[in-house]
Each structure stands twice: as C-alpha cells, then as structure tokens.
C-alpha positions as CSV (number, residue, x, y, z in Angstrom):
1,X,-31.0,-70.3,14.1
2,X,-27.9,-68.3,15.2
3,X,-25.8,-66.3,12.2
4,X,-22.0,-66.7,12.6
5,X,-21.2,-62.6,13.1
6,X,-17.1,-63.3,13.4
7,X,-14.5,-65.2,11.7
8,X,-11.0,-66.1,11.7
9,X,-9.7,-67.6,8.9
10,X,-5.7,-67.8,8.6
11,X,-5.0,-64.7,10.2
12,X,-7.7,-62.7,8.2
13,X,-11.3,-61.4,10.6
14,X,-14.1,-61.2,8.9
15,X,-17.1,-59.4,10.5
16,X,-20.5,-57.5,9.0
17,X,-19.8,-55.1,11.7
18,X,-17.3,-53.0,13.7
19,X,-17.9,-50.5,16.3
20,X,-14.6,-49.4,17.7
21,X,-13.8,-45.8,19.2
22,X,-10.2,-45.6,18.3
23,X,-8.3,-46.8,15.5
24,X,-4.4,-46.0,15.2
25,X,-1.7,-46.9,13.0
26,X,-3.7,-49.1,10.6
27,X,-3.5,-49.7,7.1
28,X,-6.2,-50.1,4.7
29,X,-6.2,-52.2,1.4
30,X,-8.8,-52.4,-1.2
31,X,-12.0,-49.8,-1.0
32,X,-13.8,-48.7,2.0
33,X,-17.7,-47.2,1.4
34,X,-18.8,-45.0,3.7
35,X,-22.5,-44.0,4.1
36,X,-22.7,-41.0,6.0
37,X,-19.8,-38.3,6.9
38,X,-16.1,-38.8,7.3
39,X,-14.8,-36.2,9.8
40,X,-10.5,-36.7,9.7
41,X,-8.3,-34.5,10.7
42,X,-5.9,-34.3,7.0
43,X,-6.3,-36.9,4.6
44,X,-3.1,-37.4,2.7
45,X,-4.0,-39.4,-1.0
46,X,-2.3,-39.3,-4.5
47,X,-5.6,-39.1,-6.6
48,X,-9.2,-37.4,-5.3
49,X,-12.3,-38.5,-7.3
50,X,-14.9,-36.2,-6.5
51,X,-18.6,-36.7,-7.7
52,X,-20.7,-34.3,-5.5
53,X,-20.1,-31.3,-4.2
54,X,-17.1,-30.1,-1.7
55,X,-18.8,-28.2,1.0
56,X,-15.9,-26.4,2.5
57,X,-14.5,-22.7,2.6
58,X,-11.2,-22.9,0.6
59,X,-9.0,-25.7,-1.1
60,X,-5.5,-25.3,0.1
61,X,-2.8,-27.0,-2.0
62,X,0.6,-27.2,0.3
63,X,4.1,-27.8,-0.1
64,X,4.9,-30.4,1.9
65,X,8.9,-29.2,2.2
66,X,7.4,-25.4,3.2
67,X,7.9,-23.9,-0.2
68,X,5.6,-22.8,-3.0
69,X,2.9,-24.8,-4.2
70,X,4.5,-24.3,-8.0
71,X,2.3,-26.5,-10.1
72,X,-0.6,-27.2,-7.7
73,X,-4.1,-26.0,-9.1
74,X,-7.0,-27.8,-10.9
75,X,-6.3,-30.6,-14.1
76,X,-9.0,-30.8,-16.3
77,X,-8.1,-34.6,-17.9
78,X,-9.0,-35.9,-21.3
79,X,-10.2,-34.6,-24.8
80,X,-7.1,-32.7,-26.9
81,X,-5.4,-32.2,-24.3
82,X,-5.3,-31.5,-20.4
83,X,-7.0,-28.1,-18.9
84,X,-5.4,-26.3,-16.0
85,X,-5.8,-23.6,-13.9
86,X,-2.3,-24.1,-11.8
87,X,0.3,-22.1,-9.7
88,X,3.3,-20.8,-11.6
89,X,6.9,-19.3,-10.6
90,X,8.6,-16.5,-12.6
91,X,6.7,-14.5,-12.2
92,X,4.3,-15.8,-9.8
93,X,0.7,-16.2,-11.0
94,X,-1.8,-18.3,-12.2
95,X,-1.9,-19.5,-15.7
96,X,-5.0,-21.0,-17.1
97,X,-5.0,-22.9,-20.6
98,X,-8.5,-21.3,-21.0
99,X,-10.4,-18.5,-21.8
100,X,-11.8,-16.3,-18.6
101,X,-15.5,-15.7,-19.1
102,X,-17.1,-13.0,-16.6
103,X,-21.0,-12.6,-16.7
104,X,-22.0,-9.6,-18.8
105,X,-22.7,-6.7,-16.2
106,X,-19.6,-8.1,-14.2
107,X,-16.3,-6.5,-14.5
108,X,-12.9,-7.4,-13.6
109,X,-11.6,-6.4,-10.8
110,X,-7.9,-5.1,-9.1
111,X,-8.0,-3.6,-5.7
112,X,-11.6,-3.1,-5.9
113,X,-11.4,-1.2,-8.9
114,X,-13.4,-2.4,-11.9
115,X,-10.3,-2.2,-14.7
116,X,-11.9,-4.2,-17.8
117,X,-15.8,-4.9,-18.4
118,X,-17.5,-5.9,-21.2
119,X,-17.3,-2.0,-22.9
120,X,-15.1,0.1,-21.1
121,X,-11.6,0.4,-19.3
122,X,-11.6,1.5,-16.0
123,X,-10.3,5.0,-15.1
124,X,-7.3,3.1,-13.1
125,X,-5.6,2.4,-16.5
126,X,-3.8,5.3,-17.3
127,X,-0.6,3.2,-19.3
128,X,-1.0,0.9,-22.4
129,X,0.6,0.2,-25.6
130,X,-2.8,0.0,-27.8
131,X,-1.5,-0.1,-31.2
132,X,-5.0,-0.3,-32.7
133,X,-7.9,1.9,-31.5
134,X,-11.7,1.9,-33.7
135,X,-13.4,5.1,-34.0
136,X,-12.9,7.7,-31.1
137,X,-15.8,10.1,-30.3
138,X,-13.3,12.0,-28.3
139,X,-9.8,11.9,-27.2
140,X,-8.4,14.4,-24.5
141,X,-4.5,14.2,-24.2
142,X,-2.7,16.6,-21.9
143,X,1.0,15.7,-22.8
144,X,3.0,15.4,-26.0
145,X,1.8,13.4,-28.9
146,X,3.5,11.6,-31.5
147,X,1.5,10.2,-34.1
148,X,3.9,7.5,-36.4
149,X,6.9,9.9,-35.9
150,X,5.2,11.8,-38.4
151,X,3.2,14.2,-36.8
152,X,4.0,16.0,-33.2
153,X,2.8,18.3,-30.4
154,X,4.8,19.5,-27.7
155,X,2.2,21.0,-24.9
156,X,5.0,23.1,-23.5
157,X,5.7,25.2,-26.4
158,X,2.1,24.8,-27.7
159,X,3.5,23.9,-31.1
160,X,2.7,21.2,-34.1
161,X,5.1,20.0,-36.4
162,X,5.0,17.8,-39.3
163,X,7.5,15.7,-40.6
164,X,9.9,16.4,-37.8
165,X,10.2,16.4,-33.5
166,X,11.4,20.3,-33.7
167,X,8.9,23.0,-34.6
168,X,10.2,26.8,-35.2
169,X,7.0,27.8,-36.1
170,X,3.1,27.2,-34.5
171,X,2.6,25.2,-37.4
172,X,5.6,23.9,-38.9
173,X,5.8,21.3,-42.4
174,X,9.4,19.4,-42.8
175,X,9.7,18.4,-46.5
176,X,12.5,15.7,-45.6
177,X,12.8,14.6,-49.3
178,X,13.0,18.4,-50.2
179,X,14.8,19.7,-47.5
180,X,12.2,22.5,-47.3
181,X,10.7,23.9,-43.7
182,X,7.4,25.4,-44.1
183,X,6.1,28.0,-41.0
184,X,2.7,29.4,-39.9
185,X,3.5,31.4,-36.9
186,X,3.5,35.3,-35.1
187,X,6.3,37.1,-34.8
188,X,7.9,39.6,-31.6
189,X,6.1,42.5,-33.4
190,X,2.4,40.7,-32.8
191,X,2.7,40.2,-36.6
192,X,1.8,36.8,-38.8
193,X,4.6,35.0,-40.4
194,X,4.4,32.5,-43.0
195,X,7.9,31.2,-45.2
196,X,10.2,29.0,-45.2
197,X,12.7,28.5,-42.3
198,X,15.1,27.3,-43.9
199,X,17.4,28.9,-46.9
200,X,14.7,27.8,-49.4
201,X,12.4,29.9,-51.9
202,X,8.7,30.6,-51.5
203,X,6.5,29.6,-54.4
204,X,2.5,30.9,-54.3
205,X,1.1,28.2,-56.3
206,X,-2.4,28.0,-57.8
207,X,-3.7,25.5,-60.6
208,X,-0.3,23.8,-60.4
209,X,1.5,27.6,-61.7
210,X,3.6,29.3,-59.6
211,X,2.5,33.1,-59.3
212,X,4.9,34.5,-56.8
213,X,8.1,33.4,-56.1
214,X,10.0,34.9,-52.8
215,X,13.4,34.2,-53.2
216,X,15.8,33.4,-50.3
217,X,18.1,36.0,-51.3
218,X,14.5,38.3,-50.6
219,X,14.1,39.0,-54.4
220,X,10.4,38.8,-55.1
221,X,9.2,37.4,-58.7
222,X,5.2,38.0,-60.0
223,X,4.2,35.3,-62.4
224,X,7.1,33.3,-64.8
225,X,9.7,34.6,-67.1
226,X,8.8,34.3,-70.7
227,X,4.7,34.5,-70.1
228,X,3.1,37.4,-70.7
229,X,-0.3,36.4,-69.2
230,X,0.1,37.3,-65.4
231,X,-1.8,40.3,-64.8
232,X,-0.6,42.7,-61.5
233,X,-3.6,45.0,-60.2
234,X,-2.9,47.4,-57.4
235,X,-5.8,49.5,-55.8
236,X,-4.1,52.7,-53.5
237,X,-1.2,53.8,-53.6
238,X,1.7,51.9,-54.7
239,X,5.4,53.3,-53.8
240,X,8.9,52.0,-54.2
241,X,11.4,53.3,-51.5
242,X,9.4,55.2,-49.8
243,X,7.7,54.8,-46.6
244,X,4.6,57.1,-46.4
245,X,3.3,57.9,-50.4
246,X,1.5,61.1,-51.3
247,X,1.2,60.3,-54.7
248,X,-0.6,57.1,-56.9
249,X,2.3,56.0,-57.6
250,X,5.8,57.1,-56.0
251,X,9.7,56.2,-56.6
252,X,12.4,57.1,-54.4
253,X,15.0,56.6,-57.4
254,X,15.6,56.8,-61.0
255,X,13.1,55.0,-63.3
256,X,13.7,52.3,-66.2
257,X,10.5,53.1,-69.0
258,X,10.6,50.9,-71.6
259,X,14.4,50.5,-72.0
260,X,14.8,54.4,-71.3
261,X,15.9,56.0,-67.9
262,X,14.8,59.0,-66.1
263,X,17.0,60.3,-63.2
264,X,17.6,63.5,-61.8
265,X,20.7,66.5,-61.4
266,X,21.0,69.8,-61.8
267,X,23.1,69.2,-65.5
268,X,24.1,66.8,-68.4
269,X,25.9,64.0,-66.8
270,X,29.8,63.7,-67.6
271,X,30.1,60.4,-66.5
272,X,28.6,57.1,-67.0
273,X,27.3,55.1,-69.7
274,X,23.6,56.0,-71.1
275,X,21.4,55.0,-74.3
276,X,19.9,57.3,-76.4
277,X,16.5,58.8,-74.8
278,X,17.4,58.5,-71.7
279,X,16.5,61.6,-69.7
280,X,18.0,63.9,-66.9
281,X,15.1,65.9,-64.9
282,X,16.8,69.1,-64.1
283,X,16.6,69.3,-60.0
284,X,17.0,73.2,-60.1
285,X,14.8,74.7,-62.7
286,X,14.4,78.2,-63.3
287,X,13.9,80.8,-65.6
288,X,16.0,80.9,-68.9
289,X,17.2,77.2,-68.2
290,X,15.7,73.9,-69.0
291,X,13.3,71.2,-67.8
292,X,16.5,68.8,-68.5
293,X,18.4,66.7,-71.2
294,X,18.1,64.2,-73.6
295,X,20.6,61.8,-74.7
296,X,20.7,61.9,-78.7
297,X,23.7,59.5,-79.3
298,X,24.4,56.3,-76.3
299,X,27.8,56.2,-74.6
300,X,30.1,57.3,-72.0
301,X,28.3,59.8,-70.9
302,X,26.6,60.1,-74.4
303,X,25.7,63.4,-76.4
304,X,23.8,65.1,-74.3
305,X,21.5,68.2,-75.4
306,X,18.8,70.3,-73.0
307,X,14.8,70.1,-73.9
308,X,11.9,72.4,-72.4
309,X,13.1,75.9,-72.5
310,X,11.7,77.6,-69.2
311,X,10.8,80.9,-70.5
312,X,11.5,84.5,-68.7
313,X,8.5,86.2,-67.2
C-alpha cells in the first residue's frame, strides 16, 4: 500500500522528509531537533541552553554597535541569588560574585609571574599596605621605618628614635608628655655621650631613688638632700681643679671642713668676712714666722692671731 509522503493543507506542507541544498531567508517557528551536527556560519539567539559540552576554542561575547562588551560574561541563574562572572567598565575588569579557588600547588599568575600561591607572595610584589602581619622569622628592610609613628629609623643617618621623626642622637627617647630628650650617641672626640638634649636634668635612678642628679645648669648632685644614707667611695686619686693629681686627694682652691675654711696668703687677711677657726696657710714660710693664722672672733675680716711658730736653726 503506498504512504502519502507530502501534504498541503491550507497553505501549510507537511512532509517526514526534506533534502534541500540551500535554504535562504526563512523563518522558523516552534522547535527544530537536530540529530547530528549543525555547521552555521553565526547564530544570532536571545537565550542558549546548553546540556553537553561546547567543543570550541573561545566564547566571544560582541557588541553589536562596535563597543565594549560591558555586562557580557556567564549568569549562573537561581538559588539566593544570580552568579556572574561578567565584563565591567570603570575600571575595566572582570568582576565575579564568587570566590576564586586555584588548585593547591597552583599559583596565580601576572605576566608569567607567580604573585600569590597558597603560602607565599611572589618576589614581584614589592608595594602593599598589610596592616596585619603573624609571626615573622625574618624581616630585611633597606629604607626608613616607621613603626605606629612611634618608633623610627632613618637609613641615611643610621639613627633610631623613639617618640619622635627627628633623632639627635644614635639612640634617641622623646618623652612628649615630659618634654624630656633622652640621647645614647658618640661625640667629634670618638667619645660616648649619654644626657638629655634638651634643657632638662639627668636623674641616675635605681630601686625607684634617684642617686645622681646632673643638673642642666651642669651642677652635679650625689644622693638626696636631707638623707644621710648615700655612701660615695672613690678608688685613685680624686682631684678638684686640677688636671693631672700627684696627690690622693688634691684641691686647686680653698677648702670648706666642717663649717671651717682653709685658704692660703702670705698674712692675716684685712678684708672679708670669716668665722671663727677658719685658717690662713701662710704661702711664704720661713724661719721666725708662722705656719699661718687663726680666726679667734668671726667678722670683717675677724680677729686674726698667727699659730705654729717656725723656729730659727
């Protein structure tokens, strides 16, 4: 019995199967199934459902008008909401909604240079603004460093300095609240220096008592008026105005013992006010004069009378 292959019905063909070489200009409505491969030169479609995979080297996304692609990318639809990896202007780049996940052993890459892996930055970064950093086996820096605009090092002067940007000294301590500029440094003379800058005191402090004070005016202080406790010991030679000491002890000047003075001149003084005991070493003695004078009654000059008769041969 013969099959009926073609129809015509109102303007409408109906046929099980077409073999044509050439279709142009046609339009299609409804779905088409094809078994086998579709070879077209561009396909132009709002919506691509794709189930298998896409066998080709690169998917281009086009402006039509010439332009950027702004927007164009991959649309992840459903669940909380929509996941994209798209095109963006402003600067130009492409933003994801997601997290980037590279394979352990993998790093990221610019220019062919691995910048992040999974341990380590690349030797290409060389700027960042790392406000937190764990615990650093080692840490090399060959400029300036400023540590909370607390602590600084300038490599060009080869100087630290706490509490402040400008260091007088190798080592220098600003005591803002005080006003007080501490200094650890060398002087011109290849000599160690260690003060204050500034117009302030030097206290040497142990156990919370101040031992020696070195005053800014340069008067020097041993232990705290009104104690009694501080003990001075001095092993050599000790001297007072003079450079190069002969003796244990030496003074270039009169001495105060005890309340009672002991200066030198070749007689009783006529002039100035003394207390009684104070002494005058006689600068010229000889025979038939005296080793010097005593004062016996305080005021200006005193009475005055000569002790230590230097005998004749």
């Amino acid at each position: 019995m013969d099959n009926t292959t073609l129809q015509v019905i109102d303007g409408t063909i109906t046929v099980d199967t077409i073999n044509v070489n050439t279709m142009t200009s046609h339009t299609v409505k409804g779905d088409i199934t094809v078994f086998g491969v579709l070879s077209a030169g561009q396909i132009r479609t709002n919506e691509l459902l794709v189930h298998r995979r896409f066998d080709q080297q690169y998917l281009e996304f086009a402006n039509p008008e010439g332009g950027e692609a702004i927007g164009a990318g991959l649309l992840w639809t459903g669940g909380d909401y929509n996941r994209q990896l798209v095109f963006q202007s402003n600067p130009n780049r492409l933003f994801t909604t997601e997290n980037i996940d590279i394979n352990n052993g993998n790093s990221y890459l610019i220019d062919g240079q691995a910048v992040i892996s999974s341990n380590s930055l690349g030797k290409g970064i060389v700027n960042s603004n790392l406000q937190t950093v764990g615990t650093l086996k080692n840490l090399v820096v060959s400029g300036p460093v400023n540590i909370g605009d607390t602590i600084f090092f300038n490599p060009v002067s080869q100087r630290v300095s706490i509490g402040t940007a400008d260091a007088n000294g190798v080592l220098t301590i600003f005591d803002y609240y005080n006003g007080v500029e501490l200094i650890l440094s060398g002087d011109s003379d290849g000599e160690g220096v260690i003060g204050t800058f500034n117009t302030k005191s030097l206290k040497i402090v142990t156990d919370n008592q101040t031992r020696a004070t070195f005053h800014q005016d340069g008067d020097i202080t041993l232990g705290v008026e009104g104690t009694d406790g501080t003990i001075v010991r001095t092993y050599g030679t000790l001297s007072v105005g003079v450079k190069n000491p002969t003796a244990q002890l030496e003074v270039a000047g009169d001495v105060r013992f005890d309340g009672k003075l002991f200066t030198k001149g070749n007689s009783a003084p006529t002039s100035g006010n003394y207390m009684q005991g104070d002494i005058v070493w006689n600068t010229n003695p000889k025979a038939n004069s005296y080793v010097g004078w005593v004062c016996i009654l305080g005021g200006s000059p005193g009475q005055w009378l000569p002790f230590g008769a230097i005998a004749a041969n």
